[in-house]
N, C-alpha and C positions, 0 to 999 in steps of 0.2 A: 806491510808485507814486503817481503825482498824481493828483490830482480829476479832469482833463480826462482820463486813459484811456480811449481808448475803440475798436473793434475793426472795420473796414470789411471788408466783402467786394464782388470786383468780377469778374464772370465776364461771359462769351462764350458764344458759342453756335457751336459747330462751325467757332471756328478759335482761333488764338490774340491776345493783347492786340496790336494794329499801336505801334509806335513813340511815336507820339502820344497811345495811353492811356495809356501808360506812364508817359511824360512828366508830362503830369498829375498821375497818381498821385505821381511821385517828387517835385514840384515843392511842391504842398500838402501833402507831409513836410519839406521843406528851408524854405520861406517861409511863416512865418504871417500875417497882419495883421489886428489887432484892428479892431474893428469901432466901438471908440471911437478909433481913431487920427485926429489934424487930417487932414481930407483932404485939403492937398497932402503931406503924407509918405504918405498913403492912396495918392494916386494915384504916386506915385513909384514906390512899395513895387509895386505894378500893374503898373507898367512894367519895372521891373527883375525881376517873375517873368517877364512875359511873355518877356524878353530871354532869361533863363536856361531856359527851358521850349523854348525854339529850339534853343540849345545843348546841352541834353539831347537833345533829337530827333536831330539833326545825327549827333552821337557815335555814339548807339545803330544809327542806319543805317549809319554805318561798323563799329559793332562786328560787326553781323548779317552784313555783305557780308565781313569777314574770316574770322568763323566760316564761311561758305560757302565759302568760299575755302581752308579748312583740310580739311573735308569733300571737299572737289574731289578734293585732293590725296592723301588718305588714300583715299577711293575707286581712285583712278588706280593709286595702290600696289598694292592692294588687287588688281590684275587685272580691274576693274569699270567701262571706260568707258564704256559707254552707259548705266549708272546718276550716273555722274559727272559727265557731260555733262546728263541731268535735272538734277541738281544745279545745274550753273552756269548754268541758262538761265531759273529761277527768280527 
């Protein structure tokens, strides 16, 4: 294990994490940047999370709208429209 382990917790309160914490959180696992780094690769490094912290978001809001969308559908099977139609209007 390295020196730098070390163990975050990140909670809510009566809903779940929206897209964009998430983001965050995945983003400050995926890019480091030291804090002695030259700052124009500082500010680079900045820019190019910022970039990928969008692209994260982006994703994740199509993955949620698919998962919904699979629900919908498994609902509908299900004999369950008016729960299903809850479902897609979310």
């Amino acid at each position: 294990m390295s020196d730098d382990f070390k163990v975050e917790v990140v909670t809510t309160q009566n809903r779940g994490h929206t897209p964009e914490e998430v983001a965050e959180l995945c983003i400050n696992k995926i890019v480091g940047i030291s804090t002695t780094a030259d700052p124009i690769i500082r500010q680079q490094a900045e820019a190019f999370k910022t970039q990928i912290k969008q692209v994260i978001i982006h994703y994740m809001k199509q993955a949620i709208q698919s998962d919904r969308t699979t629900v919908y559908n498994a609902l509908l099977d299900a004999g369950e429209p008016k729960l299903a139609d809850l479902i897609r209007i979310l």
